[in-house]
C-alpha positions in Angstrom: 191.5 185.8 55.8 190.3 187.4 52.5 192.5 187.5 49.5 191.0 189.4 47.0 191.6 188.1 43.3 194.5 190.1 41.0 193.8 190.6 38.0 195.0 187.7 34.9 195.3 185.0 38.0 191.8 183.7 38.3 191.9 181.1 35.7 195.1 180.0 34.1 195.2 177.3 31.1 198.0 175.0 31.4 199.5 172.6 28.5 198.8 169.1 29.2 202.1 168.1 27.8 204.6 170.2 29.7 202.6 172.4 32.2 203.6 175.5 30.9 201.0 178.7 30.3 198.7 177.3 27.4 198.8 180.3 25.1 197.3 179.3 21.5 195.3 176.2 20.7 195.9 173.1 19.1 193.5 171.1 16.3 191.5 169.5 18.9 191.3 173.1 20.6 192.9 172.1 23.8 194.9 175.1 25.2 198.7 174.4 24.5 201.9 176.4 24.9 203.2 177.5 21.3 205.7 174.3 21.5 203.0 171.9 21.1 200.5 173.9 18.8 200.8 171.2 16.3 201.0 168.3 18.6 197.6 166.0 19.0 196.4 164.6 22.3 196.1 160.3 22.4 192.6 158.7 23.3 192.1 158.6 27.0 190.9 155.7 29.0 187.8 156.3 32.2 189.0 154.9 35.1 186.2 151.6 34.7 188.3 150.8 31.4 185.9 152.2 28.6 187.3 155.0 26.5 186.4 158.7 26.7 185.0 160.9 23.6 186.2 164.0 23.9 183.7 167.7 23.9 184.2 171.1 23.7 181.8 173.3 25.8 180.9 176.7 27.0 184.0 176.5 29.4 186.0 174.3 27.8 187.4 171.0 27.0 185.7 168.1 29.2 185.5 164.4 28.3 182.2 162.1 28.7 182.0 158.5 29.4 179.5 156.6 28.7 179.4 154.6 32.1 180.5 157.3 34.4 179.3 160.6 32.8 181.2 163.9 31.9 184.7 164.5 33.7 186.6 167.8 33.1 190.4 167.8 31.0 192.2 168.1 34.6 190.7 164.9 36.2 191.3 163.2 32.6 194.8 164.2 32.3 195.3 162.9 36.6 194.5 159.4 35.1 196.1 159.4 31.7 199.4 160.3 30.8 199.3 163.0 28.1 200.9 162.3 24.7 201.5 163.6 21.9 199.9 161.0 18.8 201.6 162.9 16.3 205.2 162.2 17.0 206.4 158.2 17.0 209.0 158.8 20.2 208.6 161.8 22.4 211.0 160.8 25.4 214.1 160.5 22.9 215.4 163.9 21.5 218.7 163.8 19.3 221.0 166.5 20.2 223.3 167.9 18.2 227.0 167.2 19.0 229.5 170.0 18.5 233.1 168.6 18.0 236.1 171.5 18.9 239.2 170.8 17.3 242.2 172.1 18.7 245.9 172.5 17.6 247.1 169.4 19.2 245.1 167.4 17.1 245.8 164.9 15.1 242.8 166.1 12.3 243.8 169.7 12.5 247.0 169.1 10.3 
């Protein structure tokens, strides 16, 4: 059965980091959301243990080993976890904690 293509849904960028619509670039010019337009990819590892260097070509990002060739940002990112190099400790966010005080309280008074 044919499905012919709509328009805007042939090729859709996602951000490596949280999968969302990549809508701006980042320094290294890998399509990001706008969250992570300042954040920096790490150095990814092929899968025979030598480390990739990353390119930019005619249709994007792609990564080249030197044992195993060019693979594209999708089958890199399926091996590696993406991180972000910039921040020290991305799995650990602060939240703010908003105390209410109420009448019966021994700090209201």
């Amino acid at each position: 059965m044919y499905i012919p293509k709509r328009y805007g849904q042939s090729k859709v960028d996602r951000c490596p980091f949280c999968s969302q619509q990549a809508t701006t670039k980042n320094k290294q010019q890998i399509p990001v959301c706008a969250r992570h337009k300042d954040s920096v990819l790490n150095d990814m590892k092929c899968a025979c243990g030598s480390w990739l260097e990353m390119r930019n070509g005619k249709y994007g990002i792609f990564f080249s080993c030197l044992k195993c060739g060019n693979m594209n940002l999708r089958k890199v990112l399926e091996m590696n976890e993406a991180r972000d190099a910039n921040s020290k400790n991305t799995t650990e966010k602060k939240e703010r904690v908003v105390e209410t005080v109420d009448c019966y309280d021994p700090r209201y008074f």
